[in-house]
Structure formats: structure tokens, C-alpha cells
C-alpha positions as CSV (number, residue, x, y, z in Angstrom):
1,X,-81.1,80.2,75.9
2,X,-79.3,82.0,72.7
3,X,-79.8,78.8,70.4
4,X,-78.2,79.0,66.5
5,X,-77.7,77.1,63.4
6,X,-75.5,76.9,60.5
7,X,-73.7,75.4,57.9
8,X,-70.3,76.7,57.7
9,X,-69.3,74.6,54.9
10,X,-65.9,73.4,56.4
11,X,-65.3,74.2,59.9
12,X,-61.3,74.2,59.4
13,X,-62.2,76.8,56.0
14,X,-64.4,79.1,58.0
15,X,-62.7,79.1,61.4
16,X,-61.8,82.7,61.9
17,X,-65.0,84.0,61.1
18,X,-66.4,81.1,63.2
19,X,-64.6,82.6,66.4
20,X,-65.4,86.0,65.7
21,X,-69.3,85.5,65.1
22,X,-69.1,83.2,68.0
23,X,-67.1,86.1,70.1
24,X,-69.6,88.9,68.4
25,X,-73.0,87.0,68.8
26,X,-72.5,85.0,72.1
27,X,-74.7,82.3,71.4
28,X,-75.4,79.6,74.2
29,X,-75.5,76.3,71.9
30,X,-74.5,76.3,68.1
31,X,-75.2,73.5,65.8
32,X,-73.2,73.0,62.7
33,X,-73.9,71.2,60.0
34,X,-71.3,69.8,56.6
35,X,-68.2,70.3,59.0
36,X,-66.3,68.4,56.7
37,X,-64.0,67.6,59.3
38,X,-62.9,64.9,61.1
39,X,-64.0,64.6,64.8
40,X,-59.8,64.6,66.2
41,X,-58.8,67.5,64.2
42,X,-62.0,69.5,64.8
43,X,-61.0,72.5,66.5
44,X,-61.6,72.0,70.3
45,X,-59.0,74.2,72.0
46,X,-60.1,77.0,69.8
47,X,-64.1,77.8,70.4
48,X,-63.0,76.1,74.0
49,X,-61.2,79.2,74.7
50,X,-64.6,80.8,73.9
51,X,-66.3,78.6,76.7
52,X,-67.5,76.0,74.4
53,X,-67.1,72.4,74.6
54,X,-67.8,70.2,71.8
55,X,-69.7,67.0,70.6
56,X,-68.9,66.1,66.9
57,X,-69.7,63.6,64.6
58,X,-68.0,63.9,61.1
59,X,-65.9,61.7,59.0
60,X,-63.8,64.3,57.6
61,X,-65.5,64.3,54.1
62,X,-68.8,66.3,52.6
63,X,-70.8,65.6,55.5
64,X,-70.3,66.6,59.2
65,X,-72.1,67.6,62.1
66,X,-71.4,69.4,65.6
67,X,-73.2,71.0,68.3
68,X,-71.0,73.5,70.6
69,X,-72.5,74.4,74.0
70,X,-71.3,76.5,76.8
71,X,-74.4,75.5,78.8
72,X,-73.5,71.9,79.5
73,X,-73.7,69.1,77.0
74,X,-74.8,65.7,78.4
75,X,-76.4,62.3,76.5
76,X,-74.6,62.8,73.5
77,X,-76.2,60.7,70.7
78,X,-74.7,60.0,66.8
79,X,-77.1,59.2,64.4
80,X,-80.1,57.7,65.7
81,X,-81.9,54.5,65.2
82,X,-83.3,53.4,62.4
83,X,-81.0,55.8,60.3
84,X,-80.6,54.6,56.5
85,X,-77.7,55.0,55.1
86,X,-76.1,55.3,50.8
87,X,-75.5,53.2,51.2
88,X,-73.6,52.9,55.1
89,X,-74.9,55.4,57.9
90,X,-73.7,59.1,57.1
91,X,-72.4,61.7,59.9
92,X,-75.8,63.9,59.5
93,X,-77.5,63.7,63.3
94,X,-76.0,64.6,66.6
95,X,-77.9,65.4,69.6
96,X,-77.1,66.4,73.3
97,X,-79.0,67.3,76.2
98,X,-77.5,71.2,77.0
99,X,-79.2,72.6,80.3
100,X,-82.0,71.0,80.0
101,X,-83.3,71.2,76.6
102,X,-82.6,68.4,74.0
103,X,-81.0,69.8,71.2
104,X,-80.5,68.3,67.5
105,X,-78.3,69.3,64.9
106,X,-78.9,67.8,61.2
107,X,-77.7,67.6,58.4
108,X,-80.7,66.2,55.8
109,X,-79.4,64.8,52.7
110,X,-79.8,67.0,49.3
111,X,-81.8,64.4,46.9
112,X,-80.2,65.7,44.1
113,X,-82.5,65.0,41.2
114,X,-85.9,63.4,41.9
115,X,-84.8,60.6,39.7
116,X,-81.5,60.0,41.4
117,X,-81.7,57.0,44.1
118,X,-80.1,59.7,46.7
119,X,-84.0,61.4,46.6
120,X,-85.5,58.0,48.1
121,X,-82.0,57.8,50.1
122,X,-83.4,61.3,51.5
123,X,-87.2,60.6,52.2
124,X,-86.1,57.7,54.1
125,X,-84.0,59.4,56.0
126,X,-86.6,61.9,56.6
127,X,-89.0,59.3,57.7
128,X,-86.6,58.0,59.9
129,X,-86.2,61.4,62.2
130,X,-89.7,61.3,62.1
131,X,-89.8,58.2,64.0
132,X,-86.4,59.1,66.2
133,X,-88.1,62.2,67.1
134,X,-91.3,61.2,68.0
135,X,-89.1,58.7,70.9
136,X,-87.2,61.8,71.8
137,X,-90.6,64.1,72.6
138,X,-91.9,61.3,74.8
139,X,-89.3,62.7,77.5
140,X,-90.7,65.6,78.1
141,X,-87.6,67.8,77.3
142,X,-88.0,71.2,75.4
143,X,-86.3,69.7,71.9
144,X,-85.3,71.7,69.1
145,X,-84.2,70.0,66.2
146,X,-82.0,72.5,64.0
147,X,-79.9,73.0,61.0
148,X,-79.6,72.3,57.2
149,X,-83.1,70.4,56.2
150,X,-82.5,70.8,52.4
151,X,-86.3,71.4,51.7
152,X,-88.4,75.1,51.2
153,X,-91.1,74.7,53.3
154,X,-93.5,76.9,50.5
155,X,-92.8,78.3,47.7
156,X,-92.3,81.7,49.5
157,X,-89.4,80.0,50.5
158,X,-87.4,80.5,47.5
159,X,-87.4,83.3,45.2
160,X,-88.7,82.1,42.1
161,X,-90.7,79.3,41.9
162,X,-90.7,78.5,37.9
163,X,-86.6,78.7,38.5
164,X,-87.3,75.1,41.3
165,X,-89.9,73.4,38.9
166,X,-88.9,69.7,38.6
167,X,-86.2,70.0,40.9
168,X,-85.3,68.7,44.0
169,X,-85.9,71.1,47.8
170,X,-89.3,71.9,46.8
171,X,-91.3,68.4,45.8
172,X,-94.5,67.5,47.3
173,X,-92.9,64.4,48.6
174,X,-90.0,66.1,50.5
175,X,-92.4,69.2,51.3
176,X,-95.0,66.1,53.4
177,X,-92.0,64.5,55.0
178,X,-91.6,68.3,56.5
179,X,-95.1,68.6,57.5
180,X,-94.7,64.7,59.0
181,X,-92.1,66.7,61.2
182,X,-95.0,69.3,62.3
183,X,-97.7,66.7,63.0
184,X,-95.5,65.6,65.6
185,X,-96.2,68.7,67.5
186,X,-93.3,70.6,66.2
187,X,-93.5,74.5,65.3
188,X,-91.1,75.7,62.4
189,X,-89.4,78.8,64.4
190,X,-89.4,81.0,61.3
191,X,-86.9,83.8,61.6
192,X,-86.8,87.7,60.8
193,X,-84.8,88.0,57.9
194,X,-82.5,91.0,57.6
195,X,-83.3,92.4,54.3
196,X,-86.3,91.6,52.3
197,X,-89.6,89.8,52.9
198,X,-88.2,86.2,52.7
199,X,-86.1,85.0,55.5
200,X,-83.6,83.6,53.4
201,X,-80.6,81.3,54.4
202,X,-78.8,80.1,51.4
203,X,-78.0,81.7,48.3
204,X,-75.8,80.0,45.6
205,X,-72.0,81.0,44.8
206,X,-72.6,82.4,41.9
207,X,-71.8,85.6,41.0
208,X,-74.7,87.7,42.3
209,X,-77.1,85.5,43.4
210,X,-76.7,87.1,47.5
211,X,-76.3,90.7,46.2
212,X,-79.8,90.3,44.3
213,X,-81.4,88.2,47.5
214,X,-81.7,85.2,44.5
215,X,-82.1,82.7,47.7
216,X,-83.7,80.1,50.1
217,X,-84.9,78.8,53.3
218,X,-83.8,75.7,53.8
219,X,-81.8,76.1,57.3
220,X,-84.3,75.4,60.0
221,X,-85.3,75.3,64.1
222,X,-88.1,73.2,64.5
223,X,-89.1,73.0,68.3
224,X,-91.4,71.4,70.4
225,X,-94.3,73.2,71.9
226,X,-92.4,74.1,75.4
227,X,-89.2,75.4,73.3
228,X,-91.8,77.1,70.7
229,X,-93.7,78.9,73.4
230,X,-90.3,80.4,75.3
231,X,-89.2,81.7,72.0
232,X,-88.9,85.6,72.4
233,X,-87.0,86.6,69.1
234,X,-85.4,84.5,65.8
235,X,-83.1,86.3,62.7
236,X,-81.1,85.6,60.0
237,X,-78.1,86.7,60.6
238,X,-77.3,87.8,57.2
239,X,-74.4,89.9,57.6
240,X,-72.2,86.8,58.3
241,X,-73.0,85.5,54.6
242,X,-71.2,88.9,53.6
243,X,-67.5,89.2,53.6
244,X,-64.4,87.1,52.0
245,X,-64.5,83.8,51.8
246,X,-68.6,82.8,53.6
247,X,-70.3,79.8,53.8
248,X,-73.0,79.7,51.5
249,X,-75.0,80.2,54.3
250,X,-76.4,82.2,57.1
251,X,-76.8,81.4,60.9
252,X,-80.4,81.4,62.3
253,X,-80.2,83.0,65.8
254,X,-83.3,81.9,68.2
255,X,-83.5,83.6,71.7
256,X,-85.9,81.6,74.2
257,X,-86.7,82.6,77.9
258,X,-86.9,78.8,79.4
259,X,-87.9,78.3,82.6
260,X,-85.6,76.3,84.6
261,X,-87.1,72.4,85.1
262,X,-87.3,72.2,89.0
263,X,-87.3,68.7,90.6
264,X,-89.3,67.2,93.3
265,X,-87.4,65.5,96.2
């Protein structure tokens, strides 16, 4: 399985380069996170023609999230239980069951500031998929939860510390509710980046900040030991942050060699 993640801020924005990287890269299942669009105007018929077919969960605003598979997509789930919500339930979660493997895509809130009430809004959330993830291993399924996690695992994760100090992405607090994530058996898939040491997967707008590498990880695959041990290769795709008009962005491309689950009769 060819499994990737990104945040194309705006689906209906980033489209054409959408279908191209899709076309270019040929990945099996695709989770998208802030699609800021709304689930009957997301665009089906076009990544259809591609072979995928779509689950979507987005209220057309900031938020938005999607998994695309061409590998089947069964058990579709929106949002999970338990999920808090600032102060209603937001479209952030989506999962589906594509050829055997139980895939997540997710869209953590930011926190803003540590003093704003959208920082507790986040750990809770965090605490949350904790809990909804810890029902979903109990399957047995390979699971890999993917996409836009809002936290730098370490500080080698962004690429100056003293820039992050007092800010939100890098706290203890939302750096434990990561680790929470781990202790449940979990393996943070870390990718090979394309230029540099740091596997970088967002780098701000501003003028520069990609050019000089000025970035972060915060776009994750997390997977469960029989997804983590099938895993053969993982790489920022950087080259798809370059262009006119990116996401802020990169796509995280993981290639696992999964061995078919064979029943008994």
C-alpha cells in the first residue's frame, strides 16, 4: 500500500495540482486534512476519474477532512466518540477501512496561544483520540492514523527552537498528549526529507521562509506495530510545496508491503 497525507489548504484552491500529484505519485489512499470544503461540492467526479472514490467530512469552512482510496473504502466513521468540540463537534476525524488496514485522517486543532481556551479545546481533543484509538487497535487491523497533528514531536522538529519558546506546537503539555499516542503502541513513521537534515512539512507564507528550509514537522503517520513493521520507505515530498499557488504544506508518502489478511473458513 502507497499511503499519503496532506493538507492542501482548500481542496477546490489546490485542485489542479491535486490531480496531477495524484496522476504523478499514484498513491493508494490519500488523507486530506483543512479541505475547506463542503462534503456536496467536494470534487468526486474529478480524482474519480483517477480511480479514487471518496469519504469526506467537512463543513465547507477552515476545517475539513477526507480520505481518497482506490483500494476500497468500507466502515466510514466522522468524528469519533467522545470528541469535544469549541464549542460543537468540528469536521477534524474521518476514518475508513481501505483493503484491510484502518486508516485515519486528522485534522488536530492549532491551540493558538497557550493561554487561549482553543489550547485546552486541543489537549482534550488530543486525549480524546487517545481513547478512540485505543478502541480502534483492539480490532486487530494494521491502523495508521495520518495527517496534520499541529505539534513538533522535538525540537529537531522545527528549525529554531528560541524562535517557538512560549508558543504553542512545541509545549510539554501538547508534546505528552503525542507520546500518550505512542504508549498506545503506535510508531511515528518519520519520513526522509528531501533537502536538509529535518524532515520538514510546513513552512509559513512568508516571504522566504521555504527557500531558507525556516520549517516544521507537524504532518504525521503514526501506525500501529503491523502497519510500522510493513513500512519499506517514507518521504517528504517536498517538490509539491514548490510551484504557484502551494499549500503550505508538503505530502508525506509511506510505502508498506502488507501481507494480505487471509481468513479461516
Amino acid at each position: 500500500m502507497r499511503l499519503a497525507t496532506w493538507n492542501v489548504n482548500s481542496v477546490k484552491a489546490r485542485l489542479p495540482r491535486l490531480l496531477e500529484w495524484l496522476a504523478d505519485t499514484g498513491p493508494d489512499v490519500v488523507c486530506l486534512q483543512e479541505t475547506k470544503c463542503p462534503d456536496g461540492a467536494f470534487p468526486v467526479s474529478e480524482v474519480g476519474e483517477l480511480g479514487y472514490t471518496v469519504a469526506s467530512h467537512s463543513d465547507g469552512r477552515w476545517n475539513g477532512v477526507a480520505i481518497l482510496s482506490r483500494v476500497g473504502l468500507d466502515d466510514v466513521r466522522v468524528g469519533f466518540a467522545g470528541e469535544p468540540g469549541f464549542p460543537d463537534p468540528e469536521a477534524r476525524a474521518i476514518s475508513a477501512t481501505c483493503d484491510g488496514v484502518r486508516v485515519w485522517s486528522v485534522y488536530v486543532p492549532n491551540g493558538r496561544t497557550p493561554e487561549d481556551p482553543h489550547y485546552a479545546y486541543k489537549l482534550a481533543w488530543f486525549a480524546a483520540l487517545r481513547d478512540a484509538l485505543e478502541a480502534e487497535l483492539a480490532s486487530g487491523l494494521p491502523l495508521a492514523v495520518s495527517g496534520d497533528f499541529n505539534v513538533a514531536p522535538t525540537d529537531a522538529d522545527v528549525w529554531d527552537p528560541a524562535v517557538f519558546t512560549h508558543s504553542t506546537h512545541v509545549t510539554p503539555a501538547e508534546r505528552a498528549a503525542l507520546a500518550a499516542l505512542r504508549d498506545l503502541g503506535l510508531s511515528d513513521i518519520v519520513p526522509t526529507p528531501m533537502k536538509g537534515p529535518h524532515p520538514f512539512t510546513y513552512w509559513d507564507y512568508r516571504a522566504g521562509m521555504f527557500h531558507q528550509n525556516k520549517g516544521m514537522r507537524i504532518d504525521l503517520v503514526y501506525a500501529s506495530a503491523p502497519f510500522a513493521r510493513a513500512v519499506s520507505s517514507a518521504y517528504v515530498d517536498r517538490e509539491a510545496r514548490k510551484g504557484k499557488g502551494p499549500s503550505d504544506h508538503a505530502p508525506i508518502v509511506v510505502d508498506a508491503e502488507l501481507v494480505p489478511v487471509v481468513e479461516a473458513f
